[in-house]
Rosetta silent file (secondary structure, phi, psi, omega in degrees, C-alpha in Angstrom):
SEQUENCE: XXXXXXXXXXXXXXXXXXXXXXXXXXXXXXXXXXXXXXXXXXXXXXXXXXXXXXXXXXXXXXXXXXXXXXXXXXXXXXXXXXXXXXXXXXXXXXXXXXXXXXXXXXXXXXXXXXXXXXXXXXXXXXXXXX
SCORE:     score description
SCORE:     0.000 S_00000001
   1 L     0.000  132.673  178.073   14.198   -4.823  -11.798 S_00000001
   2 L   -70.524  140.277 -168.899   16.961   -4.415   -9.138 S_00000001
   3 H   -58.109  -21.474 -173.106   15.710   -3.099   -5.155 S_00000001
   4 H   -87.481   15.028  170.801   18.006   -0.154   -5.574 S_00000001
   5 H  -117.287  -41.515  179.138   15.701    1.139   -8.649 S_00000001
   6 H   -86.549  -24.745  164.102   12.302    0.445   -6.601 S_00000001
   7 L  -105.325   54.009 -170.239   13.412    1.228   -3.342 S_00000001
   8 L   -50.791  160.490 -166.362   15.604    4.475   -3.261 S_00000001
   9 L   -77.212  -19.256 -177.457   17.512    5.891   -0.370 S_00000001
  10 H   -70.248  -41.380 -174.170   15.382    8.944   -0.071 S_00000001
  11 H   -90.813    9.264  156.017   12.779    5.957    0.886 S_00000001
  12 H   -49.640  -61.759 -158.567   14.835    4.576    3.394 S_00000001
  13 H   -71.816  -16.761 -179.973   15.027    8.371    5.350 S_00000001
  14 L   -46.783  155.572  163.281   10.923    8.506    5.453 S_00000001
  15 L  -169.392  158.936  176.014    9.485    8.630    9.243 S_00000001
  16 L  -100.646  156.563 -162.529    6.211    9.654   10.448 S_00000001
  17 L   -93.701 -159.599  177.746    6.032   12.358   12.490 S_00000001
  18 H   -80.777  -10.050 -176.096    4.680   11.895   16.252 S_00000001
  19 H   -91.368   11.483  175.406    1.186   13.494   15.179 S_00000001
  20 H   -84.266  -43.809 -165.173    1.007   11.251   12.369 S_00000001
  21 H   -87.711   -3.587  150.391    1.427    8.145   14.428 S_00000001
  22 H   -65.362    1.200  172.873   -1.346    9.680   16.932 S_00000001
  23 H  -107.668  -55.340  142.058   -3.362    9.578   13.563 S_00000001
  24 H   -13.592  -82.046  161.983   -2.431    6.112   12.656 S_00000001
  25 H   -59.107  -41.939  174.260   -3.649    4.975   16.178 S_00000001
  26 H   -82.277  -19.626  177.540   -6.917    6.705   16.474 S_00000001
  27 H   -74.242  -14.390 -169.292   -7.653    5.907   12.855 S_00000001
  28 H   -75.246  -65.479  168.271   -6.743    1.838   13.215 S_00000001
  29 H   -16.870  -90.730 -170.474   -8.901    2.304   16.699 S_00000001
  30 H   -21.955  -75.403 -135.525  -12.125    4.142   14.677 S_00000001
  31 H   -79.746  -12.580  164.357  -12.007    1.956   11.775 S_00000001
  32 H   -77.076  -42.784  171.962  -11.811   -1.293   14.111 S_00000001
  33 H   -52.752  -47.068  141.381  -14.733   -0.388   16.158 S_00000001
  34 H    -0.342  -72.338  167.016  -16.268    0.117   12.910 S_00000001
  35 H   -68.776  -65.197 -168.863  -15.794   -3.513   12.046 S_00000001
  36 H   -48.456  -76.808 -169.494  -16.747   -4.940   15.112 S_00000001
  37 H   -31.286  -40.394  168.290  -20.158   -2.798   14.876 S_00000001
  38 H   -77.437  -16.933 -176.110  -20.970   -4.905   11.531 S_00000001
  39 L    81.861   18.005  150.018  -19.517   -8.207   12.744 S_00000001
  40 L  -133.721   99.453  171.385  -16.788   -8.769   10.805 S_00000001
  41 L   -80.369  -81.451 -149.525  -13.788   -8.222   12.818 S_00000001
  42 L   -33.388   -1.606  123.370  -11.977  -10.747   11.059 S_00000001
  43 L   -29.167  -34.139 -148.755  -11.461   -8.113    8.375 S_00000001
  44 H   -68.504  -42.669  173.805  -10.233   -6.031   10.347 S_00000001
  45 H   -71.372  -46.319  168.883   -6.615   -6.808    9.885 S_00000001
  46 H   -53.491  -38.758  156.628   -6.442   -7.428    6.275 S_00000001
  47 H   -63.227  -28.417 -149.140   -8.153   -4.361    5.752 S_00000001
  48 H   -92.378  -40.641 -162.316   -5.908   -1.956    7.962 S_00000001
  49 H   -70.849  -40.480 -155.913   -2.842   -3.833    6.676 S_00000001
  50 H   -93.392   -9.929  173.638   -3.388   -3.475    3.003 S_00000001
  51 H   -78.045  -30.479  177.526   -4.661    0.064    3.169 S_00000001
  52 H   -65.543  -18.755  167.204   -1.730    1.072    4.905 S_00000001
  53 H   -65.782  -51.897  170.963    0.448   -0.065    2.251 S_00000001
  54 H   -19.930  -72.962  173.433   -1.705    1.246   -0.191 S_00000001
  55 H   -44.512  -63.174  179.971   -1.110    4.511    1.889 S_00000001
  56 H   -57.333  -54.280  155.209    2.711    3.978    2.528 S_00000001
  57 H   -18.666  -84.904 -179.417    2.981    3.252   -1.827 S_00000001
  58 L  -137.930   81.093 -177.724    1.798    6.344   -1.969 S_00000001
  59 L  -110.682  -32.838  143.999    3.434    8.623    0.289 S_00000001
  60 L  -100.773   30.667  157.404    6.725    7.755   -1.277 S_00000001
  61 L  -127.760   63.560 -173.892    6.015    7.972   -4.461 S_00000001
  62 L   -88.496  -46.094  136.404    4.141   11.374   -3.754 S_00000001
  63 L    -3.571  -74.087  129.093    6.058   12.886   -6.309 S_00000001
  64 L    -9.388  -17.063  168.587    4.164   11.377   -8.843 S_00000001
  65 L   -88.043   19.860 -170.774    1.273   12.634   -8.145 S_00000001
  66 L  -101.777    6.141  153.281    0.667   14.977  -10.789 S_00000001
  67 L   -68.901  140.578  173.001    0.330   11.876  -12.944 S_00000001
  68 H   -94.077  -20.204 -166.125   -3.118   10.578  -13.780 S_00000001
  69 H   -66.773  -44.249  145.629   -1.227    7.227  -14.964 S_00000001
  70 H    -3.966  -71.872 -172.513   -0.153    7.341  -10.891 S_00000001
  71 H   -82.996  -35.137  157.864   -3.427    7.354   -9.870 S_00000001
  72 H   -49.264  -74.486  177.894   -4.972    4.969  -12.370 S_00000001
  73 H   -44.750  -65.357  165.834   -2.478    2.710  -11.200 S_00000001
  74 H   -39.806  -37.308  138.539   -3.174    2.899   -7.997 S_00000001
  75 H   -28.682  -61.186 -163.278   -6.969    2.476   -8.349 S_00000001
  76 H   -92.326  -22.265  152.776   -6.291   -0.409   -9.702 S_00000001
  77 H   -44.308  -58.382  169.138   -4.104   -1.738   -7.096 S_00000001
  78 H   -83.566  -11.116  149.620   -6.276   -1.277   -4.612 S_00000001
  79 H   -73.873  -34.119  152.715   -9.133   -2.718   -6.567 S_00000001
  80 H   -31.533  -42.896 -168.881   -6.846   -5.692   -6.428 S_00000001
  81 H   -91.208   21.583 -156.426   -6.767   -6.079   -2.758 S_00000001
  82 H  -106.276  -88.953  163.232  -10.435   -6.017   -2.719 S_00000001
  83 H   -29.109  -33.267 -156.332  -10.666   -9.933   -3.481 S_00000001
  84 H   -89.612  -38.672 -171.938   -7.868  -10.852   -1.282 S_00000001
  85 H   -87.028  -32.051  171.101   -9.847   -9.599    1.773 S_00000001
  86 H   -54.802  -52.274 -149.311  -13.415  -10.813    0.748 S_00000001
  87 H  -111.273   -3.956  170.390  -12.947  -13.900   -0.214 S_00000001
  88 L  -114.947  170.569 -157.271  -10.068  -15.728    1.694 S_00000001
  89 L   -85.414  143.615 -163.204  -10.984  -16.678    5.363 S_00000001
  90 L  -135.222  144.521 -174.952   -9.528  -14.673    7.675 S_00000001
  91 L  -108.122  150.523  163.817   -8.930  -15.196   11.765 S_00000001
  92 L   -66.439  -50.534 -169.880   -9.444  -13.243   14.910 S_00000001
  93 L   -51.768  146.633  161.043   -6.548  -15.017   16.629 S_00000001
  94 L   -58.889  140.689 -168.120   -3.311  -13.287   17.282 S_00000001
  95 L  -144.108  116.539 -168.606   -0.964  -13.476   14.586 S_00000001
  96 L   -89.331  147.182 -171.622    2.561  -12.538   15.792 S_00000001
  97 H   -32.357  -36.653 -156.154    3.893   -9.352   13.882 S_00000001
  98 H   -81.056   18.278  172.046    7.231  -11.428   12.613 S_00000001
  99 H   -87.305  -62.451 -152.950    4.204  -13.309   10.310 S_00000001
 100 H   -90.237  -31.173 -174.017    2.533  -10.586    9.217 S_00000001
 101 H   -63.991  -49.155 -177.123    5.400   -7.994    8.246 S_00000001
 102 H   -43.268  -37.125  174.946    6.857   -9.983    5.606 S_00000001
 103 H   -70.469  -46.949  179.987    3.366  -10.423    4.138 S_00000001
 104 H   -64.482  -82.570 -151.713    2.635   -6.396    4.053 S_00000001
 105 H   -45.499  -39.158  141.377    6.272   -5.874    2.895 S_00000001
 106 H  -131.623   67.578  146.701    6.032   -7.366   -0.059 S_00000001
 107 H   -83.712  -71.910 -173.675    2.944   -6.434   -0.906 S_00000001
 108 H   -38.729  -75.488  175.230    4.463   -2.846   -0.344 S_00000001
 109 H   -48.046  -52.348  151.767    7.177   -4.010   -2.954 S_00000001
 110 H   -26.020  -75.822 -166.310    5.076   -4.978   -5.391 S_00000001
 111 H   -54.884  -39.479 -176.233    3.135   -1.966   -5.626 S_00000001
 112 H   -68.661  -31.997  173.235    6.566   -0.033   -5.791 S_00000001
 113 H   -67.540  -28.017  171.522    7.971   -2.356   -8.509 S_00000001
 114 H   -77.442  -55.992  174.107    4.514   -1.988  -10.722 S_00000001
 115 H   -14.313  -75.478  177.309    4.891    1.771  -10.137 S_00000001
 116 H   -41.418  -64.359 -167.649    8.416    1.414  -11.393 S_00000001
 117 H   -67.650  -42.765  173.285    7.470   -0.102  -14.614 S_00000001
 118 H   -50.286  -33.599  179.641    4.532    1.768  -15.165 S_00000001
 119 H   -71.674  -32.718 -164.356    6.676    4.707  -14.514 S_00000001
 120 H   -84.054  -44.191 -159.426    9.665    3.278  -16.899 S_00000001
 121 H  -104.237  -11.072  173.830    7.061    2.566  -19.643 S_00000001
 122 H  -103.183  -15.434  162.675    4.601    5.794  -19.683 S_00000001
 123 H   -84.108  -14.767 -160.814    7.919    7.958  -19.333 S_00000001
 124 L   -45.574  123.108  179.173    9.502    6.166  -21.903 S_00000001
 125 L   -66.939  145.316  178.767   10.798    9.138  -24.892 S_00000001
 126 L   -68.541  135.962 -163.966    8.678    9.212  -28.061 S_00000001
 127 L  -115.030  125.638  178.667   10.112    7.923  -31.019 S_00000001
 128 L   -78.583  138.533 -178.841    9.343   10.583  -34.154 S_00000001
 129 L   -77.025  152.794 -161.016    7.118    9.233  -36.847 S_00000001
 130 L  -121.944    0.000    0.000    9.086    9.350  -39.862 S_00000001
């Protein structure tokens, strides 16, 4: 599917506002001390990163959310990313950002391109039984 069907211009114009990213920051903050209190910081990132996509998925396609097929999907997404953080080994070390974005970003496309199909194939018109 072509980026100008999964990525629309309306989701270009998103921004957060400034009390959002004051929400952002004390929630990354919380939920790291969090980890450190159990001992596994080295979680920390993989978790924060993939919820926020998770989150960013779906805040533009927030529309959608009167679908249960939406939410199903999603569910299952994010039962995906469940393995990916358990089970490979993950570092503590600084990891500079121009590393890491590419990896959340398409992640983030993904989930908007399974949307899109899921969306393409549970909208799909009903063909009358003859």
């Amino acid at each position: 599917m072509p980026v100008a069907k999964v990525i629309t211009a309306k989701d270009r114009q998103v921004r957060l506002p400034w009390w959002g990213v004051l929400c952002v920051i004390s929630g990354t903050v919380l939920l790291g001390l969090l980890f450190i209190y159990f001992g596994r910081f080295d979680l920390a990132r993989p978790s924060l990163i993939s919820a926020g996509m998770i989150a960013i998925a779906i805040a533009l396609r927030w529309k959608l959310r009167r679908y249960v097929w939406f939410w199903i999907t999603m569910t299952i997404l994010a039962a995906l990313h469940l393995p990916m953080i358990v089970f490979i080994p993950w570092t503590t070390k600084w990891i500079p950002a121009v590393l890491i974005a590419p990896v959340g970003m398409a992640d983030l496309y993904a989930m908007l391109w399974i949307l899109s199909v899921v969306g393409n194939f549970m909208e799909r018109p009903k063909t009358p039984a003859e």
